[in-house]
C-alpha positions as CSV (number, residue, x, y, z in Angstrom):
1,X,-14.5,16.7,20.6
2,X,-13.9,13.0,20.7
3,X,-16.0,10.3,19.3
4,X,-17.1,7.3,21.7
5,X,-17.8,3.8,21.3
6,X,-18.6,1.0,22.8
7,X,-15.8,-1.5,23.8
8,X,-15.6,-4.2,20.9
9,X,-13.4,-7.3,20.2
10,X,-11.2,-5.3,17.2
11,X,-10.8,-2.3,19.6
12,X,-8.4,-4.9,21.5
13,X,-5.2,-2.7,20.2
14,X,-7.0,0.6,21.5
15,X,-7.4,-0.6,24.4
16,X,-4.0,-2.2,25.1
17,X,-1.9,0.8,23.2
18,X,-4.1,3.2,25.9
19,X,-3.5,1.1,29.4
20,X,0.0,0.4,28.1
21,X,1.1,4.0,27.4
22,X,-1.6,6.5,28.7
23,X,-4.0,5.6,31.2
24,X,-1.9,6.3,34.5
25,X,1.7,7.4,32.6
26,X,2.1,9.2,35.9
27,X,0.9,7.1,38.4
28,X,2.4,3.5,39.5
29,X,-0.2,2.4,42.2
30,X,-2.8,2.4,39.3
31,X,-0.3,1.8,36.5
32,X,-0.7,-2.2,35.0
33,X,-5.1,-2.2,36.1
34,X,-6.1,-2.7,32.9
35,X,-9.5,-1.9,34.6
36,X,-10.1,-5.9,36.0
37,X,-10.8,-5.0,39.0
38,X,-14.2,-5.5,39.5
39,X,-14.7,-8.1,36.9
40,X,-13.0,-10.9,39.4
41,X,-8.4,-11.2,39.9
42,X,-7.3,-13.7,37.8
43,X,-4.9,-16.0,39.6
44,X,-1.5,-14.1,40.8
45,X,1.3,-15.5,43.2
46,X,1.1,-12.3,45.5
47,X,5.0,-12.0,44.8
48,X,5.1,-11.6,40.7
49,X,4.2,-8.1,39.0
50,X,1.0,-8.6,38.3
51,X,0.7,-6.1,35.1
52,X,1.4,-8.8,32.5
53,X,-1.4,-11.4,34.3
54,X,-3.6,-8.4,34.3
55,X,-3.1,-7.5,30.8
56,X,-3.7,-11.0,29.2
57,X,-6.7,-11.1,31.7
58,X,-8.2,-7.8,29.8
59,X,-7.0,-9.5,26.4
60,X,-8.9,-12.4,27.3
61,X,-12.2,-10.6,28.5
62,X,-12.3,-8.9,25.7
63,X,-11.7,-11.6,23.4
64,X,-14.4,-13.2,25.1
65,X,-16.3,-10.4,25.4
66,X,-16.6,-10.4,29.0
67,X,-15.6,-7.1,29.5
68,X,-18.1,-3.9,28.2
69,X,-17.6,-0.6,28.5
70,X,-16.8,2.6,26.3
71,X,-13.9,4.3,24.8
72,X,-13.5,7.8,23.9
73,X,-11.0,8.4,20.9
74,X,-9.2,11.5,19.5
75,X,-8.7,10.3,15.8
76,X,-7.4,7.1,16.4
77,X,-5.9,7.6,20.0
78,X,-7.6,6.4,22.8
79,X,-8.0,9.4,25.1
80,X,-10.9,7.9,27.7
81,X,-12.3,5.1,28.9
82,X,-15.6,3.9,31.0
83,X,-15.9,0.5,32.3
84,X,-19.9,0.1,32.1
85,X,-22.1,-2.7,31.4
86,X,-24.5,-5.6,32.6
87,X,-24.4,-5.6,36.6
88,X,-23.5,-9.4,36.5
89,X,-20.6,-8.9,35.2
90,X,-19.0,-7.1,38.1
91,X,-18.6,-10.2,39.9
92,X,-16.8,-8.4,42.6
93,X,-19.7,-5.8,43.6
94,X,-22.8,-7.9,45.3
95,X,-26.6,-8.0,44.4
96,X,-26.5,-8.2,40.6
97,X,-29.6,-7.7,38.8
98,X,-31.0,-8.4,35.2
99,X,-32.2,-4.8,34.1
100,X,-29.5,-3.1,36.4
101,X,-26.3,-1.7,34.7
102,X,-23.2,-0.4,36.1
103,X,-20.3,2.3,35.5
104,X,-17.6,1.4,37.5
105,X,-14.3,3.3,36.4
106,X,-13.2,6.2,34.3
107,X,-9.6,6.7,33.6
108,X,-8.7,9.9,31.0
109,X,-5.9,10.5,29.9
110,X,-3.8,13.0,31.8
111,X,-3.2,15.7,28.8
112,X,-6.9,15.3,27.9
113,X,-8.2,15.6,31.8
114,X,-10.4,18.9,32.4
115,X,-12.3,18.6,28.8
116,X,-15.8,17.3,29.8
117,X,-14.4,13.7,28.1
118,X,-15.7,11.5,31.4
119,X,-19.7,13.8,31.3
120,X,-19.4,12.5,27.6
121,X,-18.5,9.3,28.3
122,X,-21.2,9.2,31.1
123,X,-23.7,10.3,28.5
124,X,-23.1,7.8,26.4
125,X,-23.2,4.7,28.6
126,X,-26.4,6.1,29.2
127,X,-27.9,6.7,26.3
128,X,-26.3,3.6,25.4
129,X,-27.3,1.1,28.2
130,X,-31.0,2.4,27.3
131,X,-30.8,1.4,24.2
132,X,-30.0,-2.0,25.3
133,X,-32.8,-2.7,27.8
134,X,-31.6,-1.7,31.1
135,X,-34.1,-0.5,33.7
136,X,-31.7,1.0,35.8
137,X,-27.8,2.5,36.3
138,X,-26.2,2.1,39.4
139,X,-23.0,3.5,39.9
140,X,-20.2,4.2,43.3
141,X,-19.1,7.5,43.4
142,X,-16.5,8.2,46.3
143,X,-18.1,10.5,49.1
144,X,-19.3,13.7,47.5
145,X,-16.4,16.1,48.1
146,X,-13.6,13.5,47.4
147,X,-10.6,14.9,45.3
148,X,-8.5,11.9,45.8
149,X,-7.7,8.9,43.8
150,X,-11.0,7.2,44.6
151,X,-13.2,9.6,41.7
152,X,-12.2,7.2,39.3
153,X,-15.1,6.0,40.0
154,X,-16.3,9.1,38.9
155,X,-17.6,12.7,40.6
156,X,-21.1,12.6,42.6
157,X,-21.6,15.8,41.3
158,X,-21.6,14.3,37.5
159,X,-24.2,11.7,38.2
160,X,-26.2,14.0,40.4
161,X,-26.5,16.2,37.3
162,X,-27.7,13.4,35.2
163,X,-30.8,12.5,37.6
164,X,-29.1,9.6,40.0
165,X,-29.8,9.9,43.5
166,X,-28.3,8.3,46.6
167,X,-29.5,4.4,47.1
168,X,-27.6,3.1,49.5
169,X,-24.7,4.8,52.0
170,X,-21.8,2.7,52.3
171,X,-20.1,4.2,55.1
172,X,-16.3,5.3,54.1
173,X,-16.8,3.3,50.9
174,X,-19.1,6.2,50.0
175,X,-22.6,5.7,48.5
176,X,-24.4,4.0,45.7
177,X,-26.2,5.8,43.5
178,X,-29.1,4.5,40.9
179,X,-30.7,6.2,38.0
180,X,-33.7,4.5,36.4
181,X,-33.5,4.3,32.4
C-alpha cells in the first residue's frame, strides 16, 4: 500500500532523490527526464548532457509551482509518480482548455512495477482533479496493445476501465482519450 499526494513545493527532495536514483535506474534513453517534457525544453546547446539543465528546470517548476502532478510514497521513498494537472500547462500538447486536465506520464519504480501503484495513482488524479473543478480528463495512451516504452503514458486498458473513451485517433501517435469529471 502506498500513500499518494499531490506534488508540492517541500516535496522538491522527493522528487529529485526519486529521478536521481530510481525512476529509470535501468534505462539511459529515459534516464535525466525529470518528466519536462511536455511542460516546454528549457534552453540546451544540442551538444551538452542535458540531465543537469533538466533537473534545475524541474527544480524551478516546482519552486514555481509550474509543474503538478502526484507522487506515490512507500514511507518516505518515492516509489511512483504521475505528471497530471491543468491542460495549459502542457505547453507542448495543443488545444488547452480551462476545465480540461491532463495525465501525461507515469514512471514507477522498477522493484515496485506490477503492484497496481500507476491504477492508484490514476485514481487519485482523478478524484483529485474533481475536486479541483475540472470538467474533463484527457489523457494519450500509446495504441491499445503497445508493450513498449511509449505506456509511460500509461495503459489504454487502465483508462478504459475508469470510463475514458477514445476522442481523437492520432494516427501512430496513438489516440486521445477524455473522461468527463
Amino acid at each position: 500500500m502506498v500513500n499518494i499526494k499531490s506534488l508540492e513545493a517541500d516535496d522538491l527532495h522527493s522528487f529529485l532523490d526519486f529521478f536521481d536514483h530510481r525512476a529509470f535506474a535501468n534505462d539511459p534513453d529515459w534516464d535525466g527526464c525529470y518528466c519536462q517534457a511536455f511542460l516546454g525544453q528549457p534552453a540546451w546547446d544540442g551538444v551538452s548532457d542535458p540531465k543537469p539543465i533538466l533537473r534545475q528546470a524541474s527544480c524551478d517548476n516546482i519552486s514555481e509551482g509550474k509543474m503538478q502532478g502526484y507522487l506515490a510514497f512507500e514511507g518516505d521513498l518515492v516509489v511512483g509518480w504521475c505528471a497530471a494537472g491543468e491542460s495549459k500547462l502542457f505547453k507542448e500538447l495543443p488545444d488547452a482548455e480551462d476545465k480540461l486536465a491532463r495525465v501525461v506520464c507515469f514512471v514507477i519504480d522498477e522493484n515496485h512495477r506490477g503492484k497496481g501503484i500507476a491504477n492508484e495513482l490514476l485514481d487519485f488524479a482523478i478524484d483529485d482533479l474533481t475536486k479541483k473543478g475540472f470538467v474533463e480528463i484527457e489523457a494519450r495512451p500509446a495504441a491499445r496493445d503497445d508493450t513498449s516504452k511509449q505506456n509511460f503514458r500509461g495503459a489504454w486498458s487502465m483508462y478504459e476501465k475508469r470510463g475514458f473513451t477514445q476522442f481523437r485517433d492520432l494516427g501512430e501517435a496513438g489516440i486521445l482519450v477524455r473522461k468527463e469529471l
